[in-house]
C-alpha positions as CSV (number, residue, x, y, z in Angstrom):
1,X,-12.6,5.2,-5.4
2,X,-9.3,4.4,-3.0
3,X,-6.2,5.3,-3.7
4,X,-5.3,1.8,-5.4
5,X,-8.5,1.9,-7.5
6,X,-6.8,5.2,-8.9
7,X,-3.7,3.6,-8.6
8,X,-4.6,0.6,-11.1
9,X,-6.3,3.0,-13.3
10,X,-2.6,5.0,-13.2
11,X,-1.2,2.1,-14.2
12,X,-3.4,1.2,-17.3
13,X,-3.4,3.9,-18.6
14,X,0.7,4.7,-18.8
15,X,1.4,0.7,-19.2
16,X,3.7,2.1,-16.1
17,X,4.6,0.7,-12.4
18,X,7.3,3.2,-12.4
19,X,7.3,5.2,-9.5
20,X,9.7,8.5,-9.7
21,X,11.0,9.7,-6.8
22,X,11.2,13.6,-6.7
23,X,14.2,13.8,-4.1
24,X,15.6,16.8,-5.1
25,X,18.8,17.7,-3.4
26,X,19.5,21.0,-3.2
27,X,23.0,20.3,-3.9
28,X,22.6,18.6,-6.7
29,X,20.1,20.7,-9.2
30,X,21.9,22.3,-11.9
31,X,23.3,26.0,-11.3
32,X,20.8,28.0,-13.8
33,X,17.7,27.1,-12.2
34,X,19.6,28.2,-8.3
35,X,18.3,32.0,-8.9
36,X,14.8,31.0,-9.1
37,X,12.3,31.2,-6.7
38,X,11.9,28.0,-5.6
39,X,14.8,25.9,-7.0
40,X,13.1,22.5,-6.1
41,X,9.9,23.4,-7.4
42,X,11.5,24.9,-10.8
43,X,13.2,21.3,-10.7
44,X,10.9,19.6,-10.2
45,X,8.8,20.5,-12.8
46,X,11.1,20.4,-15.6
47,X,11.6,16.3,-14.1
48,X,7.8,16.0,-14.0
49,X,6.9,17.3,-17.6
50,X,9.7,14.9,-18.8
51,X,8.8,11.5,-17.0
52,X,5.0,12.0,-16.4
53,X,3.7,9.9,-19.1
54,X,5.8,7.2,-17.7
55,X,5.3,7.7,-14.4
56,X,2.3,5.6,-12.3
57,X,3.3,7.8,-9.2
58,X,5.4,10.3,-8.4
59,X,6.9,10.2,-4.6
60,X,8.8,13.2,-2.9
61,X,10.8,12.2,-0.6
62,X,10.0,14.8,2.7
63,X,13.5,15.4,3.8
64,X,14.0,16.9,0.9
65,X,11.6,19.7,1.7
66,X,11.8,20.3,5.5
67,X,12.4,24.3,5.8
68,X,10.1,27.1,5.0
69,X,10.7,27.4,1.2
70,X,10.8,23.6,0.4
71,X,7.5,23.1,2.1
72,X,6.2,25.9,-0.7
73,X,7.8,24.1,-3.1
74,X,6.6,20.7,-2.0
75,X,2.9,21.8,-2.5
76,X,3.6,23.4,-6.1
77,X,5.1,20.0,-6.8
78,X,2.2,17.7,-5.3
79,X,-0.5,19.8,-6.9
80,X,1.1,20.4,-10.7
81,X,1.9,16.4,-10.5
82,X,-1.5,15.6,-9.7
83,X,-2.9,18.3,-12.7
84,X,-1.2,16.1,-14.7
85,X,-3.4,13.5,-13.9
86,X,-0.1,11.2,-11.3
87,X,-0.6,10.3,-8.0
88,X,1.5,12.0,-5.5
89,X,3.2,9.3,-2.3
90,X,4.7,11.6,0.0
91,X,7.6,9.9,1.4
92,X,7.4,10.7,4.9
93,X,7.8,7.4,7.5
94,X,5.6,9.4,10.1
95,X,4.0,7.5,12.9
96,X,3.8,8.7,16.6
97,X,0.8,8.6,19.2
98,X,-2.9,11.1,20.1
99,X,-2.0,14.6,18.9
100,X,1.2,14.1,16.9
101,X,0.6,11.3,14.7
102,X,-3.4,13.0,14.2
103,X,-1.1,16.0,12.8
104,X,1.1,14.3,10.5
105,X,-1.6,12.5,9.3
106,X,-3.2,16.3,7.6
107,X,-0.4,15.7,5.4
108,X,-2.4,13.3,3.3
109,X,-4.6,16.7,2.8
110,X,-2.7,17.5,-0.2
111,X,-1.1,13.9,-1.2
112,X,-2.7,10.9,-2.1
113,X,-0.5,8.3,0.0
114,X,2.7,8.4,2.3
115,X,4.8,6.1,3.7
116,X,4.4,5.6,8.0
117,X,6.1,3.6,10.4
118,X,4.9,1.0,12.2
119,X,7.6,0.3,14.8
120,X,5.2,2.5,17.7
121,X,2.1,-0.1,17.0
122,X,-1.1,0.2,15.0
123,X,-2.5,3.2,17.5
124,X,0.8,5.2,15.9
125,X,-0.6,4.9,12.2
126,X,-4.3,4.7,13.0
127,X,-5.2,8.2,11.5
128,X,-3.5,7.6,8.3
129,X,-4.9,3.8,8.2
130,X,-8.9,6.1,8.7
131,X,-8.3,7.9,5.9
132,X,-10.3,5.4,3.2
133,X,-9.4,7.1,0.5
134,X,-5.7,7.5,0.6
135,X,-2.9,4.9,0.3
136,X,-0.6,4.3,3.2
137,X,2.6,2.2,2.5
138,X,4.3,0.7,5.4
139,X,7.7,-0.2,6.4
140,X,8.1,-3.7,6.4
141,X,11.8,-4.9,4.7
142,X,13.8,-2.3,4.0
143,X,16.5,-2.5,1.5
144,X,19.4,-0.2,3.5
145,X,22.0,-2.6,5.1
146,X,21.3,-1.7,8.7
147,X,17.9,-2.9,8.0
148,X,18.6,-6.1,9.6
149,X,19.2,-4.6,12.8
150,X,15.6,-4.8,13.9
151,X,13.6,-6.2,10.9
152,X,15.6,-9.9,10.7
153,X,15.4,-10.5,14.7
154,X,13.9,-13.7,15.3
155,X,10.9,-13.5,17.3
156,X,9.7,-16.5,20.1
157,X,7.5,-17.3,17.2
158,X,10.2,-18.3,15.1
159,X,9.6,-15.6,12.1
160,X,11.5,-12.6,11.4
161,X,10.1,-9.0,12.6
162,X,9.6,-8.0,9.5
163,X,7.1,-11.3,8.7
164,X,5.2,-10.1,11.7
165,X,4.7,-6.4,10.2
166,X,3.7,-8.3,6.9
167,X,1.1,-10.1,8.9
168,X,-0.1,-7.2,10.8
169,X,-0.8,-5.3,8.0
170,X,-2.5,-7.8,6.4
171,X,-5.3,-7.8,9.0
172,X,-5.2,-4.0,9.3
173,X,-5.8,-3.5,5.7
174,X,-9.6,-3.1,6.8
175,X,-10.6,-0.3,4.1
176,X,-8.6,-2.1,1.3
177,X,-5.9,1.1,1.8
178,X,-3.0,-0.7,3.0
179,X,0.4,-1.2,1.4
180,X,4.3,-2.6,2.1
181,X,7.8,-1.0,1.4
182,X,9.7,-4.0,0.5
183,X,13.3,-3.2,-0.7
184,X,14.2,-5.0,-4.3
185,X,18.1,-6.2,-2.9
186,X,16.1,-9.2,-1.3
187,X,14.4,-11.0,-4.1
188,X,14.3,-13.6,-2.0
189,X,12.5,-11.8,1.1
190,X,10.5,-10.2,-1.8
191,X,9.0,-13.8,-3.1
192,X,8.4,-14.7,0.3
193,X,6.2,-11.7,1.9
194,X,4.2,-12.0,-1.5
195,X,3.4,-15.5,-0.5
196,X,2.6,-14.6,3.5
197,X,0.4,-11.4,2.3
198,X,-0.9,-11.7,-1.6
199,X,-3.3,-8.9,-1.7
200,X,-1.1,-6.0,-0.5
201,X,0.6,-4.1,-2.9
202,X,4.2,-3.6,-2.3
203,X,6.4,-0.1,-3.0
204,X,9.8,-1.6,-4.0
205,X,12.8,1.1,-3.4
206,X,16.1,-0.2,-4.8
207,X,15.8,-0.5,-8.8
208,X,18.2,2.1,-10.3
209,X,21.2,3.6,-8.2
210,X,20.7,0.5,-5.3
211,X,21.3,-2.1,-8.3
212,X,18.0,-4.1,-6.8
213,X,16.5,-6.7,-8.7
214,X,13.8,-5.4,-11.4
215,X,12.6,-9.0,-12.5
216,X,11.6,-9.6,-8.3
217,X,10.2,-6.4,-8.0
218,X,7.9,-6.7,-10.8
219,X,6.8,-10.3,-10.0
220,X,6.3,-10.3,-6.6
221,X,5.9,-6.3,-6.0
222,X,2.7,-6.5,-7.6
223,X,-0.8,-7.4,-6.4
224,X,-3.3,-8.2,-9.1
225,X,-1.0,-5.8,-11.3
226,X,-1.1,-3.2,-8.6
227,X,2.5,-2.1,-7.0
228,X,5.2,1.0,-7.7
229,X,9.0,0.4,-8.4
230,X,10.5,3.4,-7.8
231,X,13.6,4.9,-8.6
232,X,14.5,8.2,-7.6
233,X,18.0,9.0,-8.4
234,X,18.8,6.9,-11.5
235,X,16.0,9.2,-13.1
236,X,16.1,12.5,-12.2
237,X,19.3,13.0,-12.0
238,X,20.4,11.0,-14.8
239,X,21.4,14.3,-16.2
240,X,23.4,15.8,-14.0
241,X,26.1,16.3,-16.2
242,X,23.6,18.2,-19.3
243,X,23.0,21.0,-18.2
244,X,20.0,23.0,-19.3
245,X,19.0,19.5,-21.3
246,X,18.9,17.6,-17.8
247,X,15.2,16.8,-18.1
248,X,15.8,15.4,-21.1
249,X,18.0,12.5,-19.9
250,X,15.9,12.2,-16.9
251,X,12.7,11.6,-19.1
252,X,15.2,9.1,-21.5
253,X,15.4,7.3,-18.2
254,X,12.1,6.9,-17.1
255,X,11.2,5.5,-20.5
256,X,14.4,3.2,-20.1
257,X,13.0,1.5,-16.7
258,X,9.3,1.3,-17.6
259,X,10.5,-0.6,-20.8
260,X,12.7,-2.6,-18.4
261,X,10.0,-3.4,-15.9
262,X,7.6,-4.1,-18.7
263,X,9.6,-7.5,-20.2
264,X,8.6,-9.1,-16.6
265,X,4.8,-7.3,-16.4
């Protein structure tokens, strides 16, 4: 079984494409969980036990988690998400060549996919793109507004960059483990890379605090049913303003997108 077999299974069995995206600012978790431990991880927890039976996939985001105690934290996350039977996405955009990239790529040890970046070439993701059994999610058309720096520019071609990653992809996809980041703020962009590459499932960032577009992301995020919306703010910190009931609103939330996503399934 690969990570999308899993994946699909996920998704059956929570009626769910909601991704939740376990960002958790350190600035932003409420004040009585800041004498614990591990703030992140006590966060965390609370967000997971609230959204998990609506979430197909949870996905911390790795900046979140870059100093000594967050990388603790991190793990505790990853592995009491996946005991509750949710695939963990590590939201990383590694990618780098020989040693380096073989070292990021040990961080699929404890998750079961991550997002990479394919801007250094296909030798830059090859060790993720070995490991059969874990999902790897590449950029392709981001939905920030400086994406169209580098991913609109016309190539000799004719196409946009970002086609070309598409297409790439598509023949790298050799172990059936390969997947797109595809912003929802570009429905059209959206329609038109599920056309170029119609077996590769797509993560679509951008539903929830982005305003992207929920109805695109569903048709044309999906591959035979298989894709992720994710939202990471709009849930989990939905109550930021509840205090000790913050999981509460956050699970309220989850429920509220999955029931959104689900009119266009």
């Amino acid at each position: 079984m690969g990570f999308f077999d899993d994946l699909r299974d996920r998704i059956e069995a929570t009626d769910s494409v909601v991704s939740v995206g376990l960002d958790a600012d350190i600035d932003r978790i409420p004040d009585h969980l800041l004498d614990k431990d591990l703030p992140r991880w006590a966060f965390n927890r609370r967000i997971i036990d609230a959204t998990h039976e609506h979430a197909a996939a949870f996905k911390p985001n790795a900046a979140f988690y870059e100093d000594e105690d967050g990388w603790r934290a991190l793990r505790e996350t990853i592995a009491y998400a996946r005991g509750k039977g949710v695939p963990v996405l590590l939201d990383a955009k590694r990618a780098d060549i020989g040693n380096t990239t073989r070292k990021y790529a040990d961080l699929l040890d404890d998750a079961d996919a991550i997002t990479v970046n394919p801007y250094m070439g296909r030798d830059s993701i090859q060790p993720f793109l070995a490991r059969e059994d874990k999902g790897v999610f590449v950029l392709c058309r981001t939905s920030n507004p400086g994406g169209s720096d580098l991913q609109s520019l016309e190539l000799d071609s004719g196409e946009p960059l970002y086609e070309r990653v598409a297409a790439l992809c598509d023949l790298w996809n050799e172990h059936g483990n390969v997947g797109l980041v595809v912003g929802a703020t570009g429905p059209d962009e959206l329609e038109h890379l599920r056309e170029q590459v119609p077996d590769l499932p797509f993560l679509v960032p951008g539903v929830g605090a982005q305003g992207g577009d929920a109805e695109a992301a569903v048709e044309f995020g999906l591959a035979d049913g298989v894709g992720l919306v994710n939202s990471s703010r709009g849930i989990i910190f939905a109550g930021e303003d509840r205090g000790e009931d913050f999981d509460k609103a956050a699970g309220q939330a989850a429920k509220r997108l999955k029931k959104r996503l689900n009119q266009y399934r």
